[in-house]
N, C-alpha and C positions, 0 to 999 in steps of 0.2 A: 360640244360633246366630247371633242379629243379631252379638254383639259378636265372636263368631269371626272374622265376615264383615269387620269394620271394621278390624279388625289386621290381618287380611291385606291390607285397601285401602291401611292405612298403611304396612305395609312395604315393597307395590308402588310406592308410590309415591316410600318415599325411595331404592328402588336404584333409579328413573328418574330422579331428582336427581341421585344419585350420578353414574351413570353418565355423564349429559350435562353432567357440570361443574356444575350448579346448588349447589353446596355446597361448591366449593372458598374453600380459606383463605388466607390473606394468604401465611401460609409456601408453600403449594402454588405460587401467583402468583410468590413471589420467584422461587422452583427453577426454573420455569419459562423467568424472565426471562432468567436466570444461566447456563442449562441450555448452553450453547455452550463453556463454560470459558476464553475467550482473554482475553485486557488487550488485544491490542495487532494491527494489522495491516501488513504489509509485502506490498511486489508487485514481481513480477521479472519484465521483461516485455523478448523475446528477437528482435528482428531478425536470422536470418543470411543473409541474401542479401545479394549486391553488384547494382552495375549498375542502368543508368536504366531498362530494360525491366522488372527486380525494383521499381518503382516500388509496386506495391500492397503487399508485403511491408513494406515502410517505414510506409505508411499504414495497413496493417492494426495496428502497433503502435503509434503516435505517437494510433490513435484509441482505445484501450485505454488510455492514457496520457490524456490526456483526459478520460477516464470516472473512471477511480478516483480523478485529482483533484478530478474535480466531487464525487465521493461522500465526501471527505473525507479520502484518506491523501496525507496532504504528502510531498514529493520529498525529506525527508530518511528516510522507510521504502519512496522508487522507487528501484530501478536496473533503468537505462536502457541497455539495449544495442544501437546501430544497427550496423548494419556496414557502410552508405553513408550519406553525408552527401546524399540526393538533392536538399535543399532547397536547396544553391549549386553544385548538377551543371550545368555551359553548357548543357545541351540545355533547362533549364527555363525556358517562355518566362514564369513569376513566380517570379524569386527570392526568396529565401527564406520559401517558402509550400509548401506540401504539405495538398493535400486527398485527400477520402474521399468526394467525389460530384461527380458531372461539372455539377452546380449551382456547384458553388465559393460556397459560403455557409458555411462552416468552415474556416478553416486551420487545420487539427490541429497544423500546425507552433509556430504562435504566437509571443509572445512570451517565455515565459518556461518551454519547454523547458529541462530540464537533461539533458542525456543523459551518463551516465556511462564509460562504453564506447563508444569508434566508431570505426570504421575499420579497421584489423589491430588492435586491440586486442579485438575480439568473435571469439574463439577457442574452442575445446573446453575448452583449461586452464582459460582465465580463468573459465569458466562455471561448471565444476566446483569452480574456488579458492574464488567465489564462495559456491556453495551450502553447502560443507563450512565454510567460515571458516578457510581455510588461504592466505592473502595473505600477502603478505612482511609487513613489520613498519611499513614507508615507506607503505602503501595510506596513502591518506585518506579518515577516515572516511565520506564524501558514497559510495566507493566501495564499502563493505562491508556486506554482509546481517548487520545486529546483532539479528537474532532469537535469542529463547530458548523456553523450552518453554510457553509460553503466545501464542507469538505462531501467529497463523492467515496463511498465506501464500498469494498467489495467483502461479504459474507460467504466463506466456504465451509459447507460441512460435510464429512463423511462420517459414515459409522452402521451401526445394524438401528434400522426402525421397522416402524408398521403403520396400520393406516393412522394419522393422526398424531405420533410421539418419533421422539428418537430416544435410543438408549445413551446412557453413560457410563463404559465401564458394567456395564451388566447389573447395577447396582440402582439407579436410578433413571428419569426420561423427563424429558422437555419437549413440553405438550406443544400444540402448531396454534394454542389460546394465548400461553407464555409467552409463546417466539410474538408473537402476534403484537401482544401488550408490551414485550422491550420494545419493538420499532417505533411503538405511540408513544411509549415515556421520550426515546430520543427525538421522535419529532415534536413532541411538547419540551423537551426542553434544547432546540434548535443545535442538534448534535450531530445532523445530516442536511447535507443536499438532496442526491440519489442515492439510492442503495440497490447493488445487482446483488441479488442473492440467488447462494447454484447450492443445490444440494445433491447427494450422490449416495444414493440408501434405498431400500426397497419400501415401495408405497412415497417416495418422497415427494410427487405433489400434493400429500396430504398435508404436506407440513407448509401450505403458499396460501390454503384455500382460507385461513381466516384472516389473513391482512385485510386489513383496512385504512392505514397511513398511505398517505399519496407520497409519491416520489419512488415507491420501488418498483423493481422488476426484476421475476424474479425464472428461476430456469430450475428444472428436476429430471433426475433419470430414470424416473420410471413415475406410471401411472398408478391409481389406488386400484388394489387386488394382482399387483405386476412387481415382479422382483427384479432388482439391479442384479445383473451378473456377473463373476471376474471375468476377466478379459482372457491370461496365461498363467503356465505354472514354469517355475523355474526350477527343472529336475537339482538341480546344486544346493537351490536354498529347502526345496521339499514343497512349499506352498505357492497359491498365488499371490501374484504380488503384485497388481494394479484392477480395478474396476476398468469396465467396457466404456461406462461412458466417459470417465476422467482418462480412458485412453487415447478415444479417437478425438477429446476436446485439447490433451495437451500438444496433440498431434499437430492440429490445426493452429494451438498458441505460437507453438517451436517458429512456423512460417512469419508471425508478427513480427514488425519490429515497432520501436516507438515511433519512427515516422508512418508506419502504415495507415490507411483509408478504410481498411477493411470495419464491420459495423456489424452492431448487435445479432443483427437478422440472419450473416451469416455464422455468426457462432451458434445461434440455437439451430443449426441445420447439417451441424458437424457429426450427428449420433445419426443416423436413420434408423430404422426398424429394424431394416437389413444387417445392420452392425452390432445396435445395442441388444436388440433379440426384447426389449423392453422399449414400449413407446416414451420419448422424450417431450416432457411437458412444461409449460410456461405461462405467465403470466402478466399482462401487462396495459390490462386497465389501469392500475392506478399510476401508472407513469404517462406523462403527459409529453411525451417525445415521440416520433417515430421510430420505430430501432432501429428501422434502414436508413436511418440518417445520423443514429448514435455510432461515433466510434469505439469498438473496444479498448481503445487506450485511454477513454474517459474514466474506466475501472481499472486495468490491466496497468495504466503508464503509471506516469506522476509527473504533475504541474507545478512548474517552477513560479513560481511569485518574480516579474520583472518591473525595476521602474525605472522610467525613462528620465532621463534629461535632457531637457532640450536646448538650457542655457549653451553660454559657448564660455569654456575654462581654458584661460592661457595660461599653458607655462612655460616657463622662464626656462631659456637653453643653459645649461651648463658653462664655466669657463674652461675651456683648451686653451693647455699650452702645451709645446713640442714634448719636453722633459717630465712634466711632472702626470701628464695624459688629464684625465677630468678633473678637475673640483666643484664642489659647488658653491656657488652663487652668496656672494656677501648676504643677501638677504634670509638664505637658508640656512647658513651659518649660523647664523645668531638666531636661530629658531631652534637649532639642533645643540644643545649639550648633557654634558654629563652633570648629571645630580650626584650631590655629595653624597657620601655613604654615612656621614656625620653631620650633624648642622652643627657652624661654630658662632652660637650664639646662643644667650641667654635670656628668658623673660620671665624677672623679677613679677610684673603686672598679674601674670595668668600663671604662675606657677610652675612653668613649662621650662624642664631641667633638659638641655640639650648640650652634649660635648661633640668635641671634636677629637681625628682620632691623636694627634700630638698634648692635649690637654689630658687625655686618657693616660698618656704614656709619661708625662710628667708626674701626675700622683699616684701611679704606680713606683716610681723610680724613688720618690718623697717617703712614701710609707714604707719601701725598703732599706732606708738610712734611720730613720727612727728606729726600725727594729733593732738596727744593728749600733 
C-alpha cells in the first residue's frame, strides 16, 4: 500500500512539473525563442492629410517614426509618407520642428527624417504600388517595401476617414475593399509574414472588417459611427497637435525597449474608453498567434539575421620583438602587398597594352627630343 501511495506522489508530481514548465529542454527553449518565424522587419507608416490645421496627423506619424527607430528598424526597412510638409509651413512659428506635446521637449521632426513620399506624391496608387511591389523600374530603392515572406511588417495610418474609406489629401479615398485586396496581392505574392496594422481615424475599424488574408492583426481607434478625438492644443502652435489614441499608445511605446517582454494584448489596452473618449477596436481572427504571447518588438523592434559558427579558427600570434613592437607573421606577409598602380608588362596574345609608370616617362622624355 505504502509504495502504491509513493508512485502515485511521484507521478503527481512530475505532471505538476510538467505542466508548469519545470522540465522544459533546451530544444523546447529554442522553439520557443524562434516561435515568431520572421528574419526581418519593415514599417510603412502613412500620413494622408494636408493642411496646417491637419497638423497632429503629421505628428501622429513622424512620432511613430520615432519610435520604431529607437527600437531598431533603420529607415532603409521605413517608408515614410507625409502628404504636408507642415515643418516649413509659414504659419509655423518654429521652423522646422514638429512636436507631439504642447511641452515641446521632442521634435519628432529632427534631424535626420527621411521621408520618402511627400506632398502629391502620397496617393492611393502610390500606396497601393507600394504595398504590392509594382513600381516602375526608375523607383529608388530607399523607395520600395523589399519585404519577402519572412518579413513581419508594421502598417500605420492616420488621417480623416469614415465608415468604410480613408481620405487622401481631401482629394481622393482608399476603400477597406482596396486595403483589403493589397494584403491579398502581398500575400499571394509572399511579401509578408505578419502584418500588425493600427489605424487612427474616425470610424477606423471599418477599415479591418474586410480582410480576409491570414497572418494580420489588426488594431483601430475608434468604432464604426464613433469619431477619433485630438488629444491637446498647443496655445504657441494654435492647433492640435496629436490624436488621443496615438497619444496614450506612444505613451505606453516610450516605456519599451528592444529587450522588453511586454506583448500584443497589452498594447491594445493602452486607449480605454475613459481616455480615448472612442472605444478601441481589433482584430484578430485571422492571426493564428495568441497576442498575449506575441511581443511587441516582433513589429516595433527589428531582427538581426545571425549565423553561427561552430568550427574552431586558429590564429596565428603575431611576432614581438623589444624594438620594433608587432609584425606580422611570415605567412601574412606574403598574403598582404601592394599592387602596382601600373602592370609592367606586355600581351602581344590578347592585345592587352599595359605600361608601367617609368616606360610612361621614357616616351614622354623621347617625344620631347623629337620635337625639339
Amino acid at each position: 500500500m505504502a509504495t502504491s501511495t509513493i508512485k502515485f506522489c511521484v507521478w503527481f508530481l512530475l505532471i505538476v512539473f510538467v505542466d508548469y514548465g519545470c522540465l522544459t529542454s533546451p530544444e523546447s527553449e529554442a522553439q520557443s525563442f524562434f516561435q515568431s518565424g520572421h528574419t526581418n522587419n519593415w514599417a510603412v507608416l502613412v500620413c494622408t492629410s494636408r493642411f496646417w490645421f491637419n497638423y497632429r496627423h503629421v505628428a501622429n506619424t513622424l512620432s511613430m517614426y520615432r519610435t520604431v527607430k529607437r527600437l531598431g528598424i533603420p529607415d532603409s526597412q521605413i517608408i515614410l509618407m507625409l502628404a504636408d510638409d507642415i515643418a516649413c509651413n509659414a504659419r509655423n512659428p518654429r521652423p522646422a520642428t514638429v512636436f507631439n506635446n504642447a511641452n515641446q521637449h521632442i521634435n519628432v521632426y529632427g534631424d535626420n527624417v527621411e521621408v520618402d513620399y511627400r506632398g502629391y506624391d502620397v496617393t492611393v496608387e502610390n500606396f497601393v504600388r507600394v504595398m504590392t511591389g509594382r513600381l516602375p523600374e526608375s523607383t529608388t530603392k530607399s523607395k520600395r517595401l523589399q519585404s519577402d515572406d519572412r518579413s513581419n511588417i508594421l502598417v500605420y495610418m492616420t488621417g480623416h476617414g469614415g465608415d468604410g474609406f480613408l481620405k487622401f489629401q481631401d482629394a481622393e479615398e482608399i476603400s477597406s475593399i482596396e486595403l483589403a485586396d493589397a494584403f491579398e496581392q502581398m500575400w499571394q505574392k509572399r511579401r509578408y509574414h505578419e502584418i500588425l496594422y493600427i489605424i487612427d481615424t474616425c470610424q477606423a475599424a471599418s477599415m479591418y472588417h474586410k480582410f480576409y488574408s491570414p497572418n494580420i492583426v489588426a488594431v483601430a481607434s475608434s468604432q464604426v459611427g464613433e469619431d477619433s478625438l485630438s488629444h491637446h492644443v498647443d496655445p504657441a502652435i494654435g492647433v492640435y497637435i496629436i490624436d488621443r489614441f496615438t497619444y496614450y499608445l506612444l505613451d505606453f511605446l516610450e516605456k519599451v525597449q528592444p529587450t522588453s517582454q511586454n506583448s500584443l494584448g497589452e498594447l491594445f489596452q493602452v486607449c480605454p474608453k475613459s481616455k480615448c473618449i472612442s472605444t478601441v477596436g481589433w482584430r484578430t481572427d485571422l492571426f493564428p498567434r495568441d497576442i498575449d504571447k506575441v511581443l511587441i518588438t516582433d513589429f516595433f523592434g527589428s531582427v538581426r539575421n545571425v549565423e553561427l559558427n561552430v568550427t574552431t579558427i586558429s590564429l596565428e600570434k603575431p611576432n614581438r620583438t623589444p624594438k620594433e613592437g608587432i609584425t606580422r607573421s611570415k605567412k601574412s606577409q606574403s598574403q598582404l602587398k601592394y599592387a602596382e598602380q601600373f602592370p609592367k608588362y606586355y600581351k602581344e596574345d590578347t592585345k592587352q597594352v599595359s605600361f608601367s609608370l617609368d616606360h610612361v616617362n621614357s616616351v614622354i622624355w623621347r617625344m620631347y627630343l623629337k620635337d625639339r
